[in-house]
VEXNUDREN-625056 format. One record per residue (C-alpha): residue number from 0; residue in three letters; z, y, x. Coordinates in Angstrom, 1 decimal. Layout:
<rec><n>NUM</n><res>ALA</res><w>Z</w><v>Y</v><u>X</u></rec>
...
//
This chain:
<rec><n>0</n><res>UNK</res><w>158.6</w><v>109.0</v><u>167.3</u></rec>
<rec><n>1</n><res>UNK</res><w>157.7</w><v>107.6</v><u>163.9</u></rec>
<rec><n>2</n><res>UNK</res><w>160.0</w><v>108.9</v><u>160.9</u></rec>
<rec><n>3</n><res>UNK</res><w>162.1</w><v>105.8</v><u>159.1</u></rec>
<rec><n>4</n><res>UNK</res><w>161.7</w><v>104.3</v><u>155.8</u></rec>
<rec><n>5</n><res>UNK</res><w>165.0</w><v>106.3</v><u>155.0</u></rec>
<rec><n>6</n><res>UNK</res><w>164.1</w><v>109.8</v><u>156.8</u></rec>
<rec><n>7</n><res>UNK</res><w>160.9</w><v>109.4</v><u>154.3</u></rec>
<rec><n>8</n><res>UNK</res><w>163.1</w><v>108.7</v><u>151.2</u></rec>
<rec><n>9</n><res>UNK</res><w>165.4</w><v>111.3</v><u>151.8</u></rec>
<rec><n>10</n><res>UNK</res><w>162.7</w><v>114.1</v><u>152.7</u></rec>
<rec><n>11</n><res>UNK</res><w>161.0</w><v>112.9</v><u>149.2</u></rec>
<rec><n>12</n><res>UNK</res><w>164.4</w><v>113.1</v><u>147.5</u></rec>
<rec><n>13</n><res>UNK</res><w>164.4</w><v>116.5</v><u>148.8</u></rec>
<rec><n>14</n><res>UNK</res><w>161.4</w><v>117.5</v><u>148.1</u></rec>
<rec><n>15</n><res>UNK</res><w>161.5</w><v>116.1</v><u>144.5</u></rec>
<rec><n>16</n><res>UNK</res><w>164.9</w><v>117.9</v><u>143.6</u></rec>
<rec><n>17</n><res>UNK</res><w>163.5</w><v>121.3</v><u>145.5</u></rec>
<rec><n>18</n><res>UNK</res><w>160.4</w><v>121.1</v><u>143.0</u></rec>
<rec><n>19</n><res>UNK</res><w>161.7</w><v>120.2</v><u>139.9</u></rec>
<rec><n>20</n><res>UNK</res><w>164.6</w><v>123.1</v><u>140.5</u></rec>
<rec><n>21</n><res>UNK</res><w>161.8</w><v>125.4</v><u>141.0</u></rec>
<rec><n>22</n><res>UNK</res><w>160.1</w><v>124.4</v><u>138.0</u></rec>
<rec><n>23</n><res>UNK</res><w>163.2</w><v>124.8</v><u>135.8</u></rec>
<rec><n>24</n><res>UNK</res><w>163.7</w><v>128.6</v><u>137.3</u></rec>
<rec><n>25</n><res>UNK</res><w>160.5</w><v>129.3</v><u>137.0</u></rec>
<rec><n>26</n><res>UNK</res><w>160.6</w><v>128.1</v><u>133.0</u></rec>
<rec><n>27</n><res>UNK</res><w>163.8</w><v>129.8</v><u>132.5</u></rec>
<rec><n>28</n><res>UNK</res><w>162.4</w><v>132.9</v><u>133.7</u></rec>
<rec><n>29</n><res>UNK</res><w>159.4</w><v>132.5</v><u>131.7</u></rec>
<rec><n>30</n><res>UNK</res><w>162.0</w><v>132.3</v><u>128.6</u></rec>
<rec><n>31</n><res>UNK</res><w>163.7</w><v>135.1</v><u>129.7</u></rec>
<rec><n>32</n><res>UNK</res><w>160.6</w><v>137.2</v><u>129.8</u></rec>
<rec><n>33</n><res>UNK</res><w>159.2</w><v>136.3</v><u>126.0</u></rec>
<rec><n>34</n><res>UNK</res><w>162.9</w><v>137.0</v><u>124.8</u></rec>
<rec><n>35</n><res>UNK</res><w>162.6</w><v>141.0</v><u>125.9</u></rec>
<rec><n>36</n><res>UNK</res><w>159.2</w><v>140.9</v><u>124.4</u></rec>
<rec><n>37</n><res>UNK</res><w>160.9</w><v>139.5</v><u>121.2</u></rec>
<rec><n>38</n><res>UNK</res><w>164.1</w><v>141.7</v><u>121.5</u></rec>
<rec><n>39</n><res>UNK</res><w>161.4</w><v>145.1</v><u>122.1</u></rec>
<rec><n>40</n><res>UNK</res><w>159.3</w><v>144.1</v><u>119.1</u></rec>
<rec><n>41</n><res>UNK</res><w>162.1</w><v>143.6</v><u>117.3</u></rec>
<rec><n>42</n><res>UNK</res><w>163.1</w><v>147.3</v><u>118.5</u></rec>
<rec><n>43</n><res>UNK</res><w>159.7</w><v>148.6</v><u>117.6</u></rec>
<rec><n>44</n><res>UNK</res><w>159.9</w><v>147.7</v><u>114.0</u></rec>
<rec><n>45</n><res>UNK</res><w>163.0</w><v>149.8</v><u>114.2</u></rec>
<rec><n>46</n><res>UNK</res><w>161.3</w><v>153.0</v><u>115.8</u></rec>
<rec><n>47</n><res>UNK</res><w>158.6</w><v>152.8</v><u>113.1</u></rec>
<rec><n>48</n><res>UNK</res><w>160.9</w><v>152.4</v><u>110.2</u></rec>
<rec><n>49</n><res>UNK</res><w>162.5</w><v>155.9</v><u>111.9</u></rec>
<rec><n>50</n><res>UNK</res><w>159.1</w><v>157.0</v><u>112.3</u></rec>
<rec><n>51</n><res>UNK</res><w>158.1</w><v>156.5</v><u>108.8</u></rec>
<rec><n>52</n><res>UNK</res><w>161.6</w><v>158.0</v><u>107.6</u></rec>
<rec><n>53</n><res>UNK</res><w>160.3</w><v>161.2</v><u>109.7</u></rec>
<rec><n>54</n><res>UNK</res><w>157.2</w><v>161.4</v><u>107.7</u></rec>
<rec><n>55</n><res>UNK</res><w>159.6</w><v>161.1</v><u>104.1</u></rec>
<rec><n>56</n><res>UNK</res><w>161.9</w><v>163.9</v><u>105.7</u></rec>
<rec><n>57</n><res>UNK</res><w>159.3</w><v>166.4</v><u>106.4</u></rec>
<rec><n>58</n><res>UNK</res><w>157.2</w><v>165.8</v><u>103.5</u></rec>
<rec><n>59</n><res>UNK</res><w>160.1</w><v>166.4</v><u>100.8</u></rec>
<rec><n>60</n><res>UNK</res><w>161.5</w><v>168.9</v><u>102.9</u></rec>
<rec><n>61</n><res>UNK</res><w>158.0</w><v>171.0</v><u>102.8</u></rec>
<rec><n>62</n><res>UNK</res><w>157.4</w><v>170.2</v><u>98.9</u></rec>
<rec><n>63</n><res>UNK</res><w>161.2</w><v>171.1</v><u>98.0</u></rec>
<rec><n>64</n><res>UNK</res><w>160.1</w><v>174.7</v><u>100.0</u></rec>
<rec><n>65</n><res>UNK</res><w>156.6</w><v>175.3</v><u>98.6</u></rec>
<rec><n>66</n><res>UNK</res><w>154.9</w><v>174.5</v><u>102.0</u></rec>
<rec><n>67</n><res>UNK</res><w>152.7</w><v>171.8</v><u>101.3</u></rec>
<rec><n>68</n><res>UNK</res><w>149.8</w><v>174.0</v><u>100.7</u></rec>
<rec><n>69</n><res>UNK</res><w>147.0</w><v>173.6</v><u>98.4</u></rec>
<rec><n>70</n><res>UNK</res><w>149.0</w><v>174.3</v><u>94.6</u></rec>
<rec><n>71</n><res>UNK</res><w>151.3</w><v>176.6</v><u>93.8</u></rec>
<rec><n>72</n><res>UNK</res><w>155.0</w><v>175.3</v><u>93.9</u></rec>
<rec><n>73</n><res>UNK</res><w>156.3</w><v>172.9</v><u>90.7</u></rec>
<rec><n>74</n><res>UNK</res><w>158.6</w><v>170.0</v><u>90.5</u></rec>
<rec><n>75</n><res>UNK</res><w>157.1</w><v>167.3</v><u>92.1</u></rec>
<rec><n>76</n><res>UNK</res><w>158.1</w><v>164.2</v><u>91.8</u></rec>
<rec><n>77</n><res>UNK</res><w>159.8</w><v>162.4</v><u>94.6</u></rec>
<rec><n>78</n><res>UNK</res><w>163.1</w><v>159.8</v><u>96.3</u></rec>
<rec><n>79</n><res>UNK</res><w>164.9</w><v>163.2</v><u>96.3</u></rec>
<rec><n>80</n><res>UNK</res><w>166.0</w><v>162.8</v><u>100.0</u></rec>
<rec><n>81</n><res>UNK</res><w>167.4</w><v>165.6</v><u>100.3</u></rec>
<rec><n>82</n><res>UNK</res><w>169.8</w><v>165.5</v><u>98.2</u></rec>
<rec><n>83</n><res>UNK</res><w>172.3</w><v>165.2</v><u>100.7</u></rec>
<rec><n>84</n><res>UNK</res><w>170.9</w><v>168.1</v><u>102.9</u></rec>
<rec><n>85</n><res>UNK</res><w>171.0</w><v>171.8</v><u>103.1</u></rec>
<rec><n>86</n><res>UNK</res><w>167.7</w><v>173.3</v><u>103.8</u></rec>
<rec><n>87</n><res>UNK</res><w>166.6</w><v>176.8</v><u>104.9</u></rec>
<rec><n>88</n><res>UNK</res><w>163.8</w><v>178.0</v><u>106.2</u></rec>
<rec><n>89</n><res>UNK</res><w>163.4</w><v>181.2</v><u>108.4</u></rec>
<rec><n>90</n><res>UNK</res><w>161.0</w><v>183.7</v><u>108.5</u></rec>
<rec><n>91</n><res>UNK</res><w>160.9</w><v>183.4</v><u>104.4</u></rec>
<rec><n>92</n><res>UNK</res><w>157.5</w><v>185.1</v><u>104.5</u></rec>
<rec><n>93</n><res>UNK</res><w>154.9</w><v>184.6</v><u>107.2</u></rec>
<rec><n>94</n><res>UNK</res><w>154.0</w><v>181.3</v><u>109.9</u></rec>
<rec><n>95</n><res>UNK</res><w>154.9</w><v>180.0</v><u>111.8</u></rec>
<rec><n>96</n><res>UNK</res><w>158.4</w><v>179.0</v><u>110.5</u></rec>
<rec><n>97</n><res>UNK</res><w>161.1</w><v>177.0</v><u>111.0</u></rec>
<rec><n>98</n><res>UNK</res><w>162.9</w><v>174.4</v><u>108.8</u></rec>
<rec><n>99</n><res>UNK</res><w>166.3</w><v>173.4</v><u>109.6</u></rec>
<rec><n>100</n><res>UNK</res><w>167.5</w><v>170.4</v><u>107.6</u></rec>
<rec><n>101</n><res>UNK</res><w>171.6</w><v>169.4</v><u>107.7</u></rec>
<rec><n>102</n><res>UNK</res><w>172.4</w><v>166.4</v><u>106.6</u></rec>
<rec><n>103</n><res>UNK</res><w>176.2</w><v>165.6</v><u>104.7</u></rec>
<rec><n>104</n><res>UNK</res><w>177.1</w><v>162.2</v><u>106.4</u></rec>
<rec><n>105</n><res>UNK</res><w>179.0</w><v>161.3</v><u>103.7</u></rec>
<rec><n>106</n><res>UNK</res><w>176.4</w><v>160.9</v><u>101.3</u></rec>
<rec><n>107</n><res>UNK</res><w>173.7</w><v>158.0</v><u>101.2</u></rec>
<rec><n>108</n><res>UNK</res><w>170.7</w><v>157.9</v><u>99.2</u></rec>
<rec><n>109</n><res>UNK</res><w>169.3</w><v>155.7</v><u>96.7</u></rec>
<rec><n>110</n><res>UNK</res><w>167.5</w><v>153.9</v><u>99.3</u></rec>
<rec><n>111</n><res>UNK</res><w>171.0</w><v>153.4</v><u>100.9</u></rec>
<rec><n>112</n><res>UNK</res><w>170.1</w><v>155.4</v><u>103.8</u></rec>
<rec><n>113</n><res>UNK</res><w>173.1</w><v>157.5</v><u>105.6</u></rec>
<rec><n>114</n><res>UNK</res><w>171.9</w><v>160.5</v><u>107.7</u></rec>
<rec><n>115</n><res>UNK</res><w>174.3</w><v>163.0</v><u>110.0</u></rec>
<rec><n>116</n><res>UNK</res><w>173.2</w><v>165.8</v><u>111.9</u></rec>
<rec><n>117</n><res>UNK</res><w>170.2</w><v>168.1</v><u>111.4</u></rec>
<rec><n>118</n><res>UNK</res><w>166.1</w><v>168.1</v><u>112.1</u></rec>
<rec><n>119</n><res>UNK</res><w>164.8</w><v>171.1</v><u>112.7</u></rec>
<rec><n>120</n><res>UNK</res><w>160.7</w><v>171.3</v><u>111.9</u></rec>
<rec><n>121</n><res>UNK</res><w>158.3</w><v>174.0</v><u>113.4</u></rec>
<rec><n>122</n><res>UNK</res><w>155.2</w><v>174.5</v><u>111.2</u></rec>
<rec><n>123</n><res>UNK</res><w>152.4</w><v>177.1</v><u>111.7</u></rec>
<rec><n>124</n><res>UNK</res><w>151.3</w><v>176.8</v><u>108.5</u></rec>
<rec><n>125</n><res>UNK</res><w>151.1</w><v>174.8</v><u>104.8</u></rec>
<rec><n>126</n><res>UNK</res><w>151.5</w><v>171.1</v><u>105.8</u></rec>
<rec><n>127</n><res>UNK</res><w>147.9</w><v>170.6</v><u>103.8</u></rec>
<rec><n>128</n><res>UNK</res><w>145.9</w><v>173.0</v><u>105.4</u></rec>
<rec><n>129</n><res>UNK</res><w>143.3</w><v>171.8</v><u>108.2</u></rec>
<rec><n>130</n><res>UNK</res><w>144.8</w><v>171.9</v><u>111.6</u></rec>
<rec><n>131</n><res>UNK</res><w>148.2</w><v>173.0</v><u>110.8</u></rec>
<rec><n>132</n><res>UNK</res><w>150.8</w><v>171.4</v><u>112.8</u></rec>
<rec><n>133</n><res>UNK</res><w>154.5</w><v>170.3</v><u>112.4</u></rec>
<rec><n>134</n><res>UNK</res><w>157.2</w><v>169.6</v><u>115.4</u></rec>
<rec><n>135</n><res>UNK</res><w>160.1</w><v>167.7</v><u>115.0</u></rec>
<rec><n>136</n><res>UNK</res><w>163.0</w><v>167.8</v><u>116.9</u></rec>
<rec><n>137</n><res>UNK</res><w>166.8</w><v>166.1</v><u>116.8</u></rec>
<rec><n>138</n><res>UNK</res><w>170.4</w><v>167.8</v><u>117.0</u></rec>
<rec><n>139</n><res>UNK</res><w>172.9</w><v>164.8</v><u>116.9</u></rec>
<rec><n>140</n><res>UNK</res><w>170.7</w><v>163.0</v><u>114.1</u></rec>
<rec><n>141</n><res>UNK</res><w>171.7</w><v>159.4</v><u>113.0</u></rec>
<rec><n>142</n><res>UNK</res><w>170.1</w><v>157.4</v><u>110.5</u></rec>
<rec><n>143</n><res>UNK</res><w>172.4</w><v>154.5</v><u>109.5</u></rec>
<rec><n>144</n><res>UNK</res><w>174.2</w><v>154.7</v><u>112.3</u></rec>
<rec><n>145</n><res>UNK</res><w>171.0</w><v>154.7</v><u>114.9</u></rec>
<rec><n>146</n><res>UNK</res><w>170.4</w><v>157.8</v><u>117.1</u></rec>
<rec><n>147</n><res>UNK</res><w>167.3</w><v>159.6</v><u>116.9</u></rec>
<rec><n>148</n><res>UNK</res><w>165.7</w><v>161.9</v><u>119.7</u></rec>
<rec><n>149</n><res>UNK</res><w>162.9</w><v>163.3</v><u>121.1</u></rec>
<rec><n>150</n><res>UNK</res><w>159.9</w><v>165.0</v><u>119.8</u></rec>
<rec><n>151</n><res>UNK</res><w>157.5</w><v>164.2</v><u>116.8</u></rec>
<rec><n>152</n><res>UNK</res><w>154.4</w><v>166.0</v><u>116.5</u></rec>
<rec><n>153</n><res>UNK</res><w>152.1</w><v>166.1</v><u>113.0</u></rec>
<rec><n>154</n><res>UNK</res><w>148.8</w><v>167.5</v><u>113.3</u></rec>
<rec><n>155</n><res>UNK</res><w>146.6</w><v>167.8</v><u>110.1</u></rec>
<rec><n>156</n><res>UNK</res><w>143.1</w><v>166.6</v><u>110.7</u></rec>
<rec><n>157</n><res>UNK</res><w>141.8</w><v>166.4</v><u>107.3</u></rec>
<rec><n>158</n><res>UNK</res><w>138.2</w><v>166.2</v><u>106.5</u></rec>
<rec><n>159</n><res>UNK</res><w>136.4</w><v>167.2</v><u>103.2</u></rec>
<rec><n>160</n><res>UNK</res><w>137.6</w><v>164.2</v><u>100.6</u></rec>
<rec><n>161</n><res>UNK</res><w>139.7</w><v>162.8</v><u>103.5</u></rec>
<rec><n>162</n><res>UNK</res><w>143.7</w><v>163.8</v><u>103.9</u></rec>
<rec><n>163</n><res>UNK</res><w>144.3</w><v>162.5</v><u>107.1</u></rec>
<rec><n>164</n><res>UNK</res><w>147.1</w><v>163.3</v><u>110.2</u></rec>
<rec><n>165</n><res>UNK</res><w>147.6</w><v>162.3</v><u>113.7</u></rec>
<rec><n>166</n><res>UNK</res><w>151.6</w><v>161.9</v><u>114.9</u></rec>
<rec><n>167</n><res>UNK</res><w>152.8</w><v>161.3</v><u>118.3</u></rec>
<rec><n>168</n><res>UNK</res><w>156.6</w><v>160.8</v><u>119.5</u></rec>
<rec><n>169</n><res>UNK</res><w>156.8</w><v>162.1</v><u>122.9</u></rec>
<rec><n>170</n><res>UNK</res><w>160.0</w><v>161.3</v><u>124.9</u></rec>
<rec><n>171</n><res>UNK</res><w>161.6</w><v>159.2</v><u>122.0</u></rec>
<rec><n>172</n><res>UNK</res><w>164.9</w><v>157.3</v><u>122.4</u></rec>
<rec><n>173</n><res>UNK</res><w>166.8</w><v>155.2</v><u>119.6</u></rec>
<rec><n>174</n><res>UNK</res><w>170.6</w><v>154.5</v><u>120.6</u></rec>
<rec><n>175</n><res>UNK</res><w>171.2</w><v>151.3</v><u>118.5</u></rec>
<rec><n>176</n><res>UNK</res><w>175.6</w><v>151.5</v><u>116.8</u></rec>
<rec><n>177</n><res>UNK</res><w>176.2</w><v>148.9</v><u>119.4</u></rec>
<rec><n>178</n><res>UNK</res><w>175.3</w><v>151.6</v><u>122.5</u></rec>
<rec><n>179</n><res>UNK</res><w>171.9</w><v>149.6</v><u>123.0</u></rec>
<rec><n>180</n><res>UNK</res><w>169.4</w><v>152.1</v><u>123.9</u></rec>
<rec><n>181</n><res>UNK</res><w>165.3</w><v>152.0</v><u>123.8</u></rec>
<rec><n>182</n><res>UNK</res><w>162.3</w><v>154.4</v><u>125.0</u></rec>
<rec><n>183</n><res>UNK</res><w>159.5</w><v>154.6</v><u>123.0</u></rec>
<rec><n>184</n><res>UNK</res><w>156.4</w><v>156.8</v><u>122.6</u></rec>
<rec><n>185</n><res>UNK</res><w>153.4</w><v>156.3</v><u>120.4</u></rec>
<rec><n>186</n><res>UNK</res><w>150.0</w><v>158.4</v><u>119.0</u></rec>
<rec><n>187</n><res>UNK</res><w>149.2</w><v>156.8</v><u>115.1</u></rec>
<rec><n>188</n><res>UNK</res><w>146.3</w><v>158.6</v><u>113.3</u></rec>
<rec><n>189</n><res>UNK</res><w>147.2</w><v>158.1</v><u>109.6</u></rec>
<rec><n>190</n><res>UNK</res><w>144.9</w><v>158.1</v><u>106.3</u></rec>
<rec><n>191</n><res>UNK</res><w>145.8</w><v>158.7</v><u>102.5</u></rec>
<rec><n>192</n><res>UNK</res><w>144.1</w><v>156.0</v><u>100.8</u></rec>
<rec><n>193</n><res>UNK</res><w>145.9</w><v>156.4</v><u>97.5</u></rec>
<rec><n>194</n><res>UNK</res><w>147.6</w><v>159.6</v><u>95.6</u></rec>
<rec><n>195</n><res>UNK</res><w>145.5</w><v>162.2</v><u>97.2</u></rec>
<rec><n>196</n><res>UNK</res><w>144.5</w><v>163.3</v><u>93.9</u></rec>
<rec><n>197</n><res>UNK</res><w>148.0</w><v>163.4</v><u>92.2</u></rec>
<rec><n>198</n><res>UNK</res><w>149.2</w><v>166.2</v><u>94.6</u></rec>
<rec><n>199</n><res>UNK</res><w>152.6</w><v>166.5</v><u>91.6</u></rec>
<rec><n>200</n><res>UNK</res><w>153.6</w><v>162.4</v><u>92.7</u></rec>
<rec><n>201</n><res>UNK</res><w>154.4</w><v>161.3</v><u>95.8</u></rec>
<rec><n>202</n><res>UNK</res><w>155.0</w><v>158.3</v><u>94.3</u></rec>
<rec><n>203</n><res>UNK</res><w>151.8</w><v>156.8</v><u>94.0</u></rec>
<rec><n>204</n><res>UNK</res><w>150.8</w><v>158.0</v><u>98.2</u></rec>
<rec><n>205</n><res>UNK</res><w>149.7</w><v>154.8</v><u>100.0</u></rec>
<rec><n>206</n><res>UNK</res><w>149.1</w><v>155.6</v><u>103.9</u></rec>
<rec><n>207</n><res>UNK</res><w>147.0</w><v>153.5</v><u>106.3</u></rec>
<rec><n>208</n><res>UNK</res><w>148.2</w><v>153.9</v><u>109.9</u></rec>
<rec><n>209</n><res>UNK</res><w>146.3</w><v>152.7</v><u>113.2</u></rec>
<rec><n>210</n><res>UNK</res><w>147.1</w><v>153.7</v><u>116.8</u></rec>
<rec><n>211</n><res>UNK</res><w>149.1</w><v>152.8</v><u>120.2</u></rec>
<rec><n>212</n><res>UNK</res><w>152.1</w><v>152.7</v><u>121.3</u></rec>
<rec><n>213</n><res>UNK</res><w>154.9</w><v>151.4</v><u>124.3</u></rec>
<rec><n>214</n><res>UNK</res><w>158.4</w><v>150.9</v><u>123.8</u></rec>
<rec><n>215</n><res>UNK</res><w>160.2</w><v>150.2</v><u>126.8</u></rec>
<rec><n>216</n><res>UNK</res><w>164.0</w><v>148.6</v><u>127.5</u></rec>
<rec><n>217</n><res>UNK</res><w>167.6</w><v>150.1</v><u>129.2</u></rec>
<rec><n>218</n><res>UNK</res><w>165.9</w><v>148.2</v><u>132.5</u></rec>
<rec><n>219</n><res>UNK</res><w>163.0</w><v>149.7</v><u>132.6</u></rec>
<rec><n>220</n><res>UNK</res><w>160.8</w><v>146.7</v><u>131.3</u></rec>
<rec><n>221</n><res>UNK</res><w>158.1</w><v>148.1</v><u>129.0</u></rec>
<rec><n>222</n><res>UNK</res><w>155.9</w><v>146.4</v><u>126.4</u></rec>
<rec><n>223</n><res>UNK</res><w>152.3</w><v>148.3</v><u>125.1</u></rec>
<rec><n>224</n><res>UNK</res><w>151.3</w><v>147.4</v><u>121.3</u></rec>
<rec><n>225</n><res>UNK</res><w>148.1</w><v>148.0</v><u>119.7</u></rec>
<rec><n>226</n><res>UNK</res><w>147.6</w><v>147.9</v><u>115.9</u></rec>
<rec><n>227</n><res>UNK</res><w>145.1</w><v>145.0</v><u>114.9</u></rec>
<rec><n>228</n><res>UNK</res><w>145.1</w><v>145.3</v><u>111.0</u></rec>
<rec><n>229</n><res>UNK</res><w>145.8</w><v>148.9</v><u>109.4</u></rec>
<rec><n>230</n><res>UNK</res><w>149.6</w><v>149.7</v><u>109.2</u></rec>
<rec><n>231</n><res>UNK</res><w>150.2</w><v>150.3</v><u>105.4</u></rec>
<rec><n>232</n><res>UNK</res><w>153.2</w><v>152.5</v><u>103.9</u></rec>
<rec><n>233</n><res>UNK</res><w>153.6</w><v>153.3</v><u>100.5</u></rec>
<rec><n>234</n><res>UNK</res><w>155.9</w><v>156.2</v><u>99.5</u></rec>
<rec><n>235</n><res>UNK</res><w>158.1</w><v>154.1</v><u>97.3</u></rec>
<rec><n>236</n><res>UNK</res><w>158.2</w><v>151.4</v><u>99.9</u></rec>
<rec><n>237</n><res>UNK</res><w>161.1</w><v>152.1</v><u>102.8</u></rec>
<rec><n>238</n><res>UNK</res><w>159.3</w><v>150.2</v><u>105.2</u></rec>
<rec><n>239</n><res>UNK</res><w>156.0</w><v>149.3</v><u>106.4</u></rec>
<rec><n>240</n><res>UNK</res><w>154.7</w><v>146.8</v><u>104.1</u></rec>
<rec><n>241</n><res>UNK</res><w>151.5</w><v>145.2</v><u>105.6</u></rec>
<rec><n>242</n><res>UNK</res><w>149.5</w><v>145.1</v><u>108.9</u></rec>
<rec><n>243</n><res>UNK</res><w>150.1</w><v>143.9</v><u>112.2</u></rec>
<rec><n>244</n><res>UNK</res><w>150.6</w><v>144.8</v><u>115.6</u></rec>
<rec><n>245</n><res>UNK</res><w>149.8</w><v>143.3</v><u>118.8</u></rec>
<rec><n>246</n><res>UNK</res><w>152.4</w><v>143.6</v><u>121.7</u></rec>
<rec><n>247</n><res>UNK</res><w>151.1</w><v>142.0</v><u>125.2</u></rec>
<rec><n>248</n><res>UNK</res><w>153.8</w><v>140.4</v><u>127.8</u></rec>
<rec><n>249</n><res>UNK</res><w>152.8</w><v>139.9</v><u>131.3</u></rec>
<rec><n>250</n><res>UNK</res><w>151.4</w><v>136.6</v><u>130.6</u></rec>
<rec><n>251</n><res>UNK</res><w>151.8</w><v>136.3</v><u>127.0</u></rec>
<rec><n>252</n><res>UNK</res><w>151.6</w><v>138.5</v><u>123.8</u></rec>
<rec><n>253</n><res>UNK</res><w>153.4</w><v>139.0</v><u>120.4</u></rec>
<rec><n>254</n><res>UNK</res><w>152.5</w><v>139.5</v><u>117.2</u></rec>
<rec><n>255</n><res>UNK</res><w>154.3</w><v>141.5</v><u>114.5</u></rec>
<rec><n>256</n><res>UNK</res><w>153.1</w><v>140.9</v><u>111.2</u></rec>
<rec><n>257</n><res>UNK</res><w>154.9</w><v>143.3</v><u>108.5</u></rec>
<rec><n>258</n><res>UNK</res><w>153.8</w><v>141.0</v><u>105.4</u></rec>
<rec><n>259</n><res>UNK</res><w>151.0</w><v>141.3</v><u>102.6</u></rec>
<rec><n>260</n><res>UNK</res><w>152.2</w><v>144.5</v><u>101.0</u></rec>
<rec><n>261</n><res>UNK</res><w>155.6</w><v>144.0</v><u>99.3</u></rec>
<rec><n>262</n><res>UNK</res><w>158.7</w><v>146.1</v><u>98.9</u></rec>
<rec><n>263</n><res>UNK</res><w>161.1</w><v>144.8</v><u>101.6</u></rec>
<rec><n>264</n><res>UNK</res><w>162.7</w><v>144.1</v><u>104.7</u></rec>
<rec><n>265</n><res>UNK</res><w>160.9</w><v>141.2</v><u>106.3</u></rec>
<rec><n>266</n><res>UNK</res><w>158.7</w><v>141.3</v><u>109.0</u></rec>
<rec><n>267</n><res>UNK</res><w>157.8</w><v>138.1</v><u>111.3</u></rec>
<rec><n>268</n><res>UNK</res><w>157.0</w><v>137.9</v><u>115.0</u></rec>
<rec><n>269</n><res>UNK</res><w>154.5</w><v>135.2</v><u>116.7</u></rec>
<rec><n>270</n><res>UNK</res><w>154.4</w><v>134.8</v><u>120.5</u></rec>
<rec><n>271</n><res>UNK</res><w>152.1</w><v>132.7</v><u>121.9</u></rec>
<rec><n>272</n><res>UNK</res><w>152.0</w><v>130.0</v><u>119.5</u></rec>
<rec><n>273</n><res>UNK</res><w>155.9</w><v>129.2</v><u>119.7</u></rec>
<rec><n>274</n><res>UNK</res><w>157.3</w><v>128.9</v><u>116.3</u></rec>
<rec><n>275</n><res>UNK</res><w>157.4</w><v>132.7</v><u>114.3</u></rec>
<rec><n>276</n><res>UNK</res><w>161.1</w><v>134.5</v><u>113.6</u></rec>
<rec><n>277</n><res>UNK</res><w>161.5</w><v>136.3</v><u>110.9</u></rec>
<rec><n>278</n><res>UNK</res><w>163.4</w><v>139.5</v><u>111.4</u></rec>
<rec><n>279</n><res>UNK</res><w>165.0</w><v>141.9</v><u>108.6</u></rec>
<rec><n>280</n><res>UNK</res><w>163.9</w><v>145.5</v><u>109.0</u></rec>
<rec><n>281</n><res>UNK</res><w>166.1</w><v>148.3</v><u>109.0</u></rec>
//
């Protein structure tokens, strides 16, 4: 039996709407997927600017101690972070030992940063000295309101003319004030490129930062970044103020660009050629 001119219109009919319904799910879900990839490098930037707050933390905490290493203790200048902490450090002679910092929630620092809670750093020796290491660990810590956990690891591997580190965050997770949660772990190897011969003034430290990292949602979808240009962070900067990192999608990839080196809060985000968003960091 031959099919009539209006089975043929009506199978085309169907067959048109079936298509183009497919098309729009499969476009929508293509839209869904670059918004996590936006919403986890937007999350990123966040774990970073905690990550770089970590690095702040420890390194006033061992100068306000005399356990840098390499001089013998003085007044150094510094943000003062912890002036809205209480620090003690047990054994007082001897390594390795243990720092515990307590923060007063009520107080916020210049920067306008609020921490709660305490971080409690292991060292086994002066922060300076070749191959000395420094874990970091959380008890209830917040800053501005985010949750901080799991473990960050400094290792010195400084050369002869070179002060350099590697840092890795094991088992990280950031609970956003909103409940929001992320995963993230990373290994950055980092370089003084500026203030290494002003040991007294932190001040005028400029840090170059390469390395790899994945961040990964409350569902379970997961994003791995790769730094293309050298992170940079200057000591008097709160944030990351140059470089960029690449973040690749499943079929796509993102790019966060942190700026050309000023002071401040913007950071924009490319993917795939649609047009870039600019973001305000933490």
């Amino acid at each position: 039996m031959k099919p009539t001119k209006l089975l043929i219109a009506v199978s085309l009919g169907f067959f048109t709407f079936f298509v183009s319904c497919k098309k729009e799910s499969s476009t929508n879900d293509s839209q869904t997927v670059v918004e996590s990839t936006f919403e986890l490098t937007t999350d990123n930037a966040t774990a970073d600017f905690l990550a770089e707050d970590d690095n702040d933390v420890l390194m006033e905490a061992a100068e306000d101690k005399g356990l840098l290493g390499s001089f013998a203790p003085q007044i150094i200048e510094s943000n003062n972070f912890l002036a809205c902490a209480t620090v003690t450090v047990t054994p007082l002679t001897g390594f390795p030992k243990t720092i515990l910092i307590t923060f007063d929630s009520t107080c916020i620092t210049p920067r306008g940063i609020r921490r709660s809670g305490a971080v409690r750093i292991v060292i086994s020796d002066s922060l300076r000295r070749p191959g000395s290491t420094a874990v970091m660990t959380f008890e209830n810590y917040y800053i501005n309101y985010f949750k901080r956990e799991g473990t960050h690891t400094f290792t010195n591997t400084s050369q002869p003319g070179i002060k350099s580190w590697q840092r890795k965050v094991e088992g990280g997770k950031i609970t956003a004030p909103n409940g929001r949660f992320w995963l993230h772990q990373s290994i950055k190897d980092v370089v003084q490129t500026a203030g290494v011969t002003t040991p007294m003034n932190l001040f005028d430290d400029i840090f170059s930062i390469t390395g790899n990292a994945s961040i990964t949602n409350a569902q379970g979808v997961t994003r791995t970044s790769t730094i293309l240009l050298p992170l940079q962070k200057k000591y008097s900067c709160a944030n990351i103020d140059k470089g960029r990192i690449r973040f690749q999608g499943p079929n796509h990839f993102a790019i966060l660009d942190y700026g050309n080196g000023e002071c401040d809060r913007v950071a924009v985000i490319s993917i795939d050629g649609q047009p870039p968003r600019t973001i305000l960091l933490p």
